[in-house]
N, C-alpha and C positions, 0 to 999 in steps of 0.2 A: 626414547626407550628402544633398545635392538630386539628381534624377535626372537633370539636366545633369553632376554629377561623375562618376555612376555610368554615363551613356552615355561621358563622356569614358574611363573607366577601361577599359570595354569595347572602344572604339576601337583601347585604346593594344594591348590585351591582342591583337586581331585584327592588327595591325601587325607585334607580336613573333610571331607566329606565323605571320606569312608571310616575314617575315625569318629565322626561324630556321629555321623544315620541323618534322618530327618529326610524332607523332602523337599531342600532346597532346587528349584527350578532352573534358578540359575545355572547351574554347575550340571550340564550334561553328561552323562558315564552312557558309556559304550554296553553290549551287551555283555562283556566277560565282567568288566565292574558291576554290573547290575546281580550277576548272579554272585559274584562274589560279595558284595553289599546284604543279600538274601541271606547266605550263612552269615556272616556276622550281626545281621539283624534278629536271626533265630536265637542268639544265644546273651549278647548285649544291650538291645533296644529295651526301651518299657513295655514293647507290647511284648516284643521274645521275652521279659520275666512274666510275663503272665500266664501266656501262652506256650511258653516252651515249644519244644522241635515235634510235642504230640507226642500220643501215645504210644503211637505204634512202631514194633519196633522196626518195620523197612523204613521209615520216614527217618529215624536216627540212622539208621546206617548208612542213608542217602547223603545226611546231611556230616555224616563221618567220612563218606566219601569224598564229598564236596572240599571240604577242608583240607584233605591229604593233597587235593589237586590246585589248591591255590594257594597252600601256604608251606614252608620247610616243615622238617618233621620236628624240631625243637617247638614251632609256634605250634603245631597242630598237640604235643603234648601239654603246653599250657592250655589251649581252649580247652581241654579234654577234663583237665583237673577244672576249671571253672566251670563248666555245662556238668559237672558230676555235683558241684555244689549248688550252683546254683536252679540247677531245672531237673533235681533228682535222679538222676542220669542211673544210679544203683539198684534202681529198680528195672531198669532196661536193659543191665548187662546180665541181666537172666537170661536173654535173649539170643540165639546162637545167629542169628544171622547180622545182629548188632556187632557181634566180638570179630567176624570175619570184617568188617572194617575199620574195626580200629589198630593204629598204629602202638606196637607194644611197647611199653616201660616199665620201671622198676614200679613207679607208683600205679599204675594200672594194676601190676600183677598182686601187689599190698589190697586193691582193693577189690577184687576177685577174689582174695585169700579170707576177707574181712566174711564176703559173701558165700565162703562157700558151704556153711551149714544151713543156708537158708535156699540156696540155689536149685533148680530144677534137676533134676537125673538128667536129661533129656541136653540140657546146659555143660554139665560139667565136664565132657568127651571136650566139647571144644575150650575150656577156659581150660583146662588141665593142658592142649597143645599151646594156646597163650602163654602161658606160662613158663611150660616146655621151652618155645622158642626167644624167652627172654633170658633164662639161665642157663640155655646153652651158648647165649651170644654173651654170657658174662662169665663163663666158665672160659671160653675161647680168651679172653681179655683177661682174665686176673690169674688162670690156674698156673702158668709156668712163674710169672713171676713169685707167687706163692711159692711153689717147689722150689724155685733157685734159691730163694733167699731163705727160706727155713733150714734145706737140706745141707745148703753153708755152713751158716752158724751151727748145726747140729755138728758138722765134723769138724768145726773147729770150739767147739763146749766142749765135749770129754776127749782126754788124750788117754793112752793108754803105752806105757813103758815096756811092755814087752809084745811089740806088735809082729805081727806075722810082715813079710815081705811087703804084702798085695795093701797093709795099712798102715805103713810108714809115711810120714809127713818127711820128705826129703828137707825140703827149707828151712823147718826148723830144726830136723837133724843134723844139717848142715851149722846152724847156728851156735846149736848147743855144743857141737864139735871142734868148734874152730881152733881150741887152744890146743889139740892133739892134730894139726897140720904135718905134716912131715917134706921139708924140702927136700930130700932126696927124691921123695916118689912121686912130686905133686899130687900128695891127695891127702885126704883129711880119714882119719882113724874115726869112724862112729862107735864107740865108748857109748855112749848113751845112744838110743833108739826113742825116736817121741813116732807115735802115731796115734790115725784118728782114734774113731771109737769104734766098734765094731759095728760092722752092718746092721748084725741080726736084735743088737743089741736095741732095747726100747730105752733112749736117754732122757726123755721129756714126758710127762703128763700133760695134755691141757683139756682146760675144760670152758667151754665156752657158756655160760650163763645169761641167755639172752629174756630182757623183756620183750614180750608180744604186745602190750598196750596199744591202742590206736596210732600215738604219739610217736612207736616205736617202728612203723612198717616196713619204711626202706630198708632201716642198719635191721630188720630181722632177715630181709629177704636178701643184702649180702651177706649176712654171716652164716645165712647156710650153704652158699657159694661156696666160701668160706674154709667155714665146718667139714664139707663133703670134701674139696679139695685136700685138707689138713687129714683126714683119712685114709687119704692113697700114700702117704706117706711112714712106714716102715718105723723109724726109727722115733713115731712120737705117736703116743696113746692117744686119742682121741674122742671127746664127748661134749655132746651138746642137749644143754637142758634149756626146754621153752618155759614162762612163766606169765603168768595174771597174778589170781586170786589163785589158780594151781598150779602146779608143777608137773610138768610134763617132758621125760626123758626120751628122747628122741635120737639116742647114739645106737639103736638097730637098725635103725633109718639112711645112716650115712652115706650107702652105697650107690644113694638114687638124690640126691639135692631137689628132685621135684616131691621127692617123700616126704622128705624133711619139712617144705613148706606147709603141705595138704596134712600135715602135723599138727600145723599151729593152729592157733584159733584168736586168730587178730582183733582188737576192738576191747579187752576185758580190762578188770581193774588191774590193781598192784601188790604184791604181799613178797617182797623184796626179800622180807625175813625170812619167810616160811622157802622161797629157792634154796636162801645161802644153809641152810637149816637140812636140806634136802642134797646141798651138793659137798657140806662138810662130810659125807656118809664115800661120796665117791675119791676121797683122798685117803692114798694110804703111803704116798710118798711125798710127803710137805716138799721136802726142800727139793727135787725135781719137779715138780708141779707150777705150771703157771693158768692162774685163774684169771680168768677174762669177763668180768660183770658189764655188758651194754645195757644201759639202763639213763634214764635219766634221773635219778633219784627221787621221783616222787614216788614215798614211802606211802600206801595203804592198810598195811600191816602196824607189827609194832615196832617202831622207830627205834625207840631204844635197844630192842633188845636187835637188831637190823644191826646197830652198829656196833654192840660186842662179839655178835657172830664175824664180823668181819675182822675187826680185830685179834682175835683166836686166830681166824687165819694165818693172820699176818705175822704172828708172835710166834708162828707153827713153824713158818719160815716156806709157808705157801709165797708165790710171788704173784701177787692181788695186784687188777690191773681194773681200772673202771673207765668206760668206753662211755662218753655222755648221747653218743652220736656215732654210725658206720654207717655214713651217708656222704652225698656233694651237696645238702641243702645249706651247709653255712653252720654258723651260729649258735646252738640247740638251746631251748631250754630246760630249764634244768632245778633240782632245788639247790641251790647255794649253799645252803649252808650244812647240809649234807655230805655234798661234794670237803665243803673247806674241813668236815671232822675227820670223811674217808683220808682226805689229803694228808693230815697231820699225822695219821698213823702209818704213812711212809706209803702208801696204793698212789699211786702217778691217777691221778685224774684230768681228761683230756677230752675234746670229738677226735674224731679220726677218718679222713676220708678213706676208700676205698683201694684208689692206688698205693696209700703211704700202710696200709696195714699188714702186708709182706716185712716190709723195713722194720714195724713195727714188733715182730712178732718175732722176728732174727734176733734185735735187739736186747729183746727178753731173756730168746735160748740162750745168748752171748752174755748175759747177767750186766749188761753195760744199764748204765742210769739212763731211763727213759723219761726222767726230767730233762736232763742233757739232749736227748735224742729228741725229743719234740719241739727243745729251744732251736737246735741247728735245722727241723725241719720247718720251724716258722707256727710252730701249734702253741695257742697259746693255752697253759694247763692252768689248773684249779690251785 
């Protein structure tokens, strides 16, 4: 045996013995695997479930510390979501010296947002900049691709045949021109003018109808990313209603996306009905209007009558879009067979991750089939 195998062997044997715990003898660690062995034993071992990381909250922060210094910041977001479930961790993010070492993410900020009717005064200054600092590092990463692909398809939805100078679409003027060419002059006689739509002009309604449920945390905390981004932009109306058991309009809020969240109130039930009941009020142009439902369909309210509200929509010539999932978690669950009635009446039912919802959202302005548009982007719909 060469002592490349035999270090290899030694590796493997050091590996199993920080995955496993225990107090195998055999298998020496150094002092950085012992400390490192120590966090992982606080939050994995039998005695760490009983025992947890303690009460207090420097002893969590130490041990938030610890983890940031021995593992990348994606493992240290898993431990983070496991030590919140498993050693009650939500009661310690009361704590402002706890939240100064944690690494932030969308799910941390969902569960801050869960906590923040119950939270300290004393607490909220600093989970408000946690927060702060995770939607502005997702405003940096989503907000232009948002703006390009909306403001696109916005000027290329409405055309307008008698367009001033400054909003002539030359390419398809050139287009629609071509049989008025003139060889003599090389040049083409524009007889018809296509252009955009106008600036000032509002061409689109949207309304974003988001569930807050537990279930719903991440896609709540992008879509007000989202929401607030779809606000700076001029040529489409903008509104976003949060929901439980209430309905809570949140389109004053738009100008601040950390408002928007400190809006919601994360964790309540579902009355899907009484939203769609609440957002048929904010439509006054159907057929420019594109309605955005994230929700996973489970109905708490009345079911039935849930799904001739939405139908009205639909027949209104509202363009009903239902979002199961605005998240990178994968998969969603969801109710079935909900999904498969919304589908039948013509609403594209789909998840939707985060980078694809720009595209997704052009595609709509552009009235292209968003069954189509989620086959070629590999989503599979309801």
């Amino acid at each position: 045996m060469t002592n490349a195998n035999k270090l290899d062997q030694g590796e493997m044997a050091r590996r199993w013995r920080l995955i496993l715990g225990g107090g195998d003898e055999r298998i020496q660690l150094d002092p950085a695997d012992l400390a490192l062995d120590s966090a992982l034993n606080a939050l994995y071992n039998e005695e760490g479930r009983r025992g947890g990381l303690g009460a207090s909250a420097p002893n969590v922060a130490r041990w938030l510390g610890d983890i940031r210094q021995y593992f990348p910041s994606s493992v240290v977001q898993v431990m983070q979501k496991d030590a919140l479930e498993r050693l009650g961790l939500q009661q310690m993010l009361c704590e402002p010296e706890m939240l100064g070492a944690v690494e932030p993410d969308v799910h941390l900020v969902a569960t801050l947002l869960s906590l923040n009717r119950v939270m300290p005064n004393k607490t909220k200054a600093t989970a408000r900049q946690v927060v702060e600092r995770v939607v502005r590092d997702l405003e940096k990463k989503l907000a232009s691709p948002m703006r390009q692909a909306v403001s696109g398809a916005l000027h290329r939805a409405v055309r307008n045949l008698r367009p001033r100078h400054n909003e002539i679409d030359w390419l398809r003027t050139i287009r629609a021109n071509l049989k008025h060419y003139q060889p003599e002059y090389n040049t083409v006689i524009p007889e018809t003018r296509i252009g955009f739509g106008r600036k000032g002009q509002t061409l689109r309604d949207i309304v974003l109808c988001i569930d807050q449920s537990g279930s719903m945390a991440p896609s709540v905390v992008y879509a007000s990313v989202f929401a607030a981004v779809l606000a700076t932009i001029k040529s489409v109306s903008t509104s976003v209603v949060v929901f439980d058991t209430a309905v809570v309009d949140l389109t004053p809020t738009l100008h601040d996306p950390v408002e928007v969240l400190f809006g919601t109130q994360l964790g309540g039930g579902t009355d899907i009905n009484r939203a769609l009941g609440y957002c048929q009020g904010l439509v006054t142009r159907p057929k420019d209007t594109i309605f955005v439902l994230i929700s996973d369909l489970y109905e708490g309210g009345n079911n039935e009558e849930m799904l001739k509200r939405a139908a009205y929509l639909v027949a209104s010539g509202v363009q009903v879009i239902v979002l199961l999932a605005l998240d990178d978690r994968g998969a969603p669950s969801y109710d079935k067979a909900n999904a498969a009635k919304l589908a039948a009446m013509g609403a594209p039912v789909f998840a939707c991750t985060p980078d694809l919802f720009p595209d997704m959202m052009a595609a709509a302005i552009k009235r292209s089939s968003l069954e189509q548009w989620a086959a070629q982007a590999g989503i599979v719909h309801a």
